[in-house]
VOGU-3710 file (C-alpha; in Angstrom, 3 decimals, decimal comma):
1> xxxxxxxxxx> 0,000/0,000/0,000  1,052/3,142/-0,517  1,048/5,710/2,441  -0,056/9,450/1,110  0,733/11,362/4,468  -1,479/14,352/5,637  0,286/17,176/7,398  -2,224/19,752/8,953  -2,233/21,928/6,010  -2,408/19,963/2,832
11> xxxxxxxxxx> -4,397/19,512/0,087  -3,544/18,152/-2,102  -3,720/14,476/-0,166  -6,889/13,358/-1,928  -5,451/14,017/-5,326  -2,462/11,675/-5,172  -4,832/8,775/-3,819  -7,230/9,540/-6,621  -4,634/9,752/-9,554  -2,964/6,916/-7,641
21> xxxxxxxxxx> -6,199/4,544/-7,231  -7,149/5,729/-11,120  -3,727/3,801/-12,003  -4,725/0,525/-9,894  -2,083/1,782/-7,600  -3,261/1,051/-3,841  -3,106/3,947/-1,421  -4,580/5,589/1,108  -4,593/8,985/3,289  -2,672/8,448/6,607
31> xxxxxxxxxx> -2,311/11,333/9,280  0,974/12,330/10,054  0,745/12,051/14,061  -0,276/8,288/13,745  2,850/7,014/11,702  3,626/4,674/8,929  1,668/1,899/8,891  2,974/-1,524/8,834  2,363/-2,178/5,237  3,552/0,252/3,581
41> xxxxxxxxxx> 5,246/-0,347/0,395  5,714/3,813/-0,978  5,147/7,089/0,548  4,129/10,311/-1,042  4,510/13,949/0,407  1,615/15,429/-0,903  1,568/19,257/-1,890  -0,246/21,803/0,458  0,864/24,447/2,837  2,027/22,276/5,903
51> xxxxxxxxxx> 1,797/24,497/9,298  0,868/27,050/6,802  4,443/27,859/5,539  5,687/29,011/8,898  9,320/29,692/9,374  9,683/28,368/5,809  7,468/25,929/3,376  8,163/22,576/4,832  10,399/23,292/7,347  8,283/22,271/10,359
61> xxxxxxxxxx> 6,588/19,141/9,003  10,250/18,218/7,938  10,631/18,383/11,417  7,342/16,068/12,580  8,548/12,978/14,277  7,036/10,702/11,146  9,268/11,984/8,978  12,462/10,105/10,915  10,156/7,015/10,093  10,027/8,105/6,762
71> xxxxxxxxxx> 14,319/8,870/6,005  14,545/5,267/7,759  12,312/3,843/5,231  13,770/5,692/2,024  17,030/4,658/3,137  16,227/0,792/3,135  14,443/1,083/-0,162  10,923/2,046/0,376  10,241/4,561/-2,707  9,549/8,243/-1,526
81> xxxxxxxxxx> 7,872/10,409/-3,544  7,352/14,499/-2,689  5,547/16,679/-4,780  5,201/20,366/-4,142  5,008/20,896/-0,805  6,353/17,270/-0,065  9,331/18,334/-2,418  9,609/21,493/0,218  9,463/18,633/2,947  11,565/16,345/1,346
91> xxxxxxxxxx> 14,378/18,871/0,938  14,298/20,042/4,576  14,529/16,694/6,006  17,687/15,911/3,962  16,206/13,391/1,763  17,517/15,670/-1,570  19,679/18,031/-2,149  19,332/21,740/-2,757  16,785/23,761/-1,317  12,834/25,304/-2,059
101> xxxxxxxxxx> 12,812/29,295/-1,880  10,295/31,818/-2,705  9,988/32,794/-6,439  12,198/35,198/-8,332  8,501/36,446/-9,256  7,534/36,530/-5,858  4,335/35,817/-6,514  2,145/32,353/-6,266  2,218/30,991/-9,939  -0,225/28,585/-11,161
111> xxxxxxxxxx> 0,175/27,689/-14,618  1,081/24,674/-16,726  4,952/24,252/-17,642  6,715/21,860/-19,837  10,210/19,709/-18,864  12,104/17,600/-20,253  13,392/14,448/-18,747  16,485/14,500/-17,779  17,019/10,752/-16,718  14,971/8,343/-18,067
121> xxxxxxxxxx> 16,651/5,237/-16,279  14,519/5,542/-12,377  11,666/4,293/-11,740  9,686/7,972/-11,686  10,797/8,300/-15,430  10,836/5,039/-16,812  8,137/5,463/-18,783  9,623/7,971/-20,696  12,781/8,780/-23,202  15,607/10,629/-21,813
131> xxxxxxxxxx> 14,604/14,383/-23,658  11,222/13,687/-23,834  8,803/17,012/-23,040  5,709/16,751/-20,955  3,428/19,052/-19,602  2,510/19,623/-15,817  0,956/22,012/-13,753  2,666/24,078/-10,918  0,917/25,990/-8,148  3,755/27,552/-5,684
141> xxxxxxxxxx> 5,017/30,568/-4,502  8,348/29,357/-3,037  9,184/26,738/-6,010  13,023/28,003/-6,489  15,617/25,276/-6,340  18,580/26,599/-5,115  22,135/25,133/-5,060  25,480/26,229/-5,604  27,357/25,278/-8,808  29,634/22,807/-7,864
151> xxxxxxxxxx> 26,548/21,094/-5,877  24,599/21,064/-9,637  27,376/19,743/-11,054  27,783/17,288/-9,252  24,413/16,496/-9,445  24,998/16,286/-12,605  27,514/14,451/-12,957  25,466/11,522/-10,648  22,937/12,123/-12,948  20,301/13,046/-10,170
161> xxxxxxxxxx> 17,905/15,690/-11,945  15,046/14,226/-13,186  13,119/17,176/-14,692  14,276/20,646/-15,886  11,743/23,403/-17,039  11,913/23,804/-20,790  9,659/25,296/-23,665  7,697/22,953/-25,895  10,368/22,114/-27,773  12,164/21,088/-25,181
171> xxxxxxxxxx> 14,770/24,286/-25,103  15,943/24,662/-21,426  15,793/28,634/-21,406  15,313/31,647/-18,753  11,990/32,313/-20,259  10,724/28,867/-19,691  12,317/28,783/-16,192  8,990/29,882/-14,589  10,278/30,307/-11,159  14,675/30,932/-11,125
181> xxxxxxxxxx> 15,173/27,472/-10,443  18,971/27,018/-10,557  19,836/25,034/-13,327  16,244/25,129/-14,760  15,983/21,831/-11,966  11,968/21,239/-11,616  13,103/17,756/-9,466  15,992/15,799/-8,021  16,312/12,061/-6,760  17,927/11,785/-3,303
191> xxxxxxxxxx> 20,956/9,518/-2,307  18,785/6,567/-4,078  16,886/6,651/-7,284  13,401/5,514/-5,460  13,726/8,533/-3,468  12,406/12,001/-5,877  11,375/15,478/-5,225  9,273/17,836/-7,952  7,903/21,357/-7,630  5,411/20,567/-10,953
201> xxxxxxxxxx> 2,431/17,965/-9,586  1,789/14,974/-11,832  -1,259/13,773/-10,205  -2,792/17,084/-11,416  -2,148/15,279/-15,381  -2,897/11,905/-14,294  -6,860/11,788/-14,623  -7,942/12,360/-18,525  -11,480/14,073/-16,849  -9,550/16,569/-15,445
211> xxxxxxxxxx> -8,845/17,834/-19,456  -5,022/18,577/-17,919  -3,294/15,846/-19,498  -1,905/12,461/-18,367  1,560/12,849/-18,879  2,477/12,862/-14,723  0,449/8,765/-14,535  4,251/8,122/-15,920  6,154/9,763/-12,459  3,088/7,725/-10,207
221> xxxxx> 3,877/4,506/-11,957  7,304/4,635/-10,278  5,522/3,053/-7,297  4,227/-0,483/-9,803  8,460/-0,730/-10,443
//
């Protein structure tokens, strides 16, 4: 089963058990306080505004005793998957790299963006080609990956960004950088490939009555691998 933890604050909890239960993907809703439950076989972070972006966006539920439950569990295997604010979360825990800061816009953006995969060989993007564009939505207001440039290098050079923000023809450019992310990085795996962060929320294009595409059921598959 797949374990979709609620934070006070999310919402977006409900959509990743829909989009995931629309791919006959098991999953359900678990509240942070009461912990992972025995059978979990995947976690998602869903996207929201956890303790309402105090301090910073995801730095207090990074802090939630669960999510010590959860690092033990991504680092024996168990896939991880945060989107939005669970990238936010993800990032503050330590379970990627880099870091989630407000905007260059600073302003909320909700829009639809295309990347391009990066790495094709991990479970999240298996179902794609390596330079393949797809479309998502975004809805965020602190969505900026920072890191210096010897720590994109290198995560280059391990070949841990999945995504980067591109235009439709799969040009990685400022103008289709819709929020300064260094490096045009929209998400990162962690120390393990079954352990991914994204800003851009694929169970928003998983559902084809939602008329927003179904180019993120790829990313939710990871959890089938």
């Amino acid at each position: 089963m797949i374990t979709v933890l609620q934070f006070g604050g999310s919402n977006c909890d409900r959509d990743a058990v829909r989009a995931l239960d629309h791919l006959g993907i098991d999953a359900e809703r678990v509240w942070f306080e009461d912990g992972l439950p025995a059978d979990t076989d995947g976690i998602v972070l869903p996207g929201g505004f956890s303790y309402g972006d105090y301090l910073r966006a995801g730095a207090m539920a990074a802090r939630a005793p669960v999510m010590a439950e959860v690092r033990e569990r991504a680092a024996a295997g168990t896939p991880v998957l945060g989107i939005c604010n669970g990238a936010q979360i993800g990032s503050e825990s330590g379970l990627t790299p880099g870091a989630f800061t407000t905007n260059a816009s600073a302003r909320f953006q909700c829009e639809h963006v295309h990347l391009r995969v990066e790495n094709a060989d991990t479970p999240w993007t298996a179902a794609y080609e390596e330079g393949d564009v797809v479309e998502f939505p975004i809805a965020h207001g602190e969505g900026r990956f920072e890191a210096t440039d010897e720590e994109l290098a290198r995560l280059d050079e391990e070949e841990r960004v999945l995504f980067r923000y591109c235009d439709a023809e799969g040009d990685v450019t400022d103008m289709a950088n819709p929020n300064g992310s260094a490096g045009n990085v929209a998400g990162v795996l962690g120390e393990r490939d079954t352990v991914a962060v994204l800003m851009p929320h694929p169970e928003r294009a998983t559902l084809p009555d939602l008329h927003a595409g179904t180019d993120g059921q790829g990313v939710l598959r990871g959890f089938s691998h």
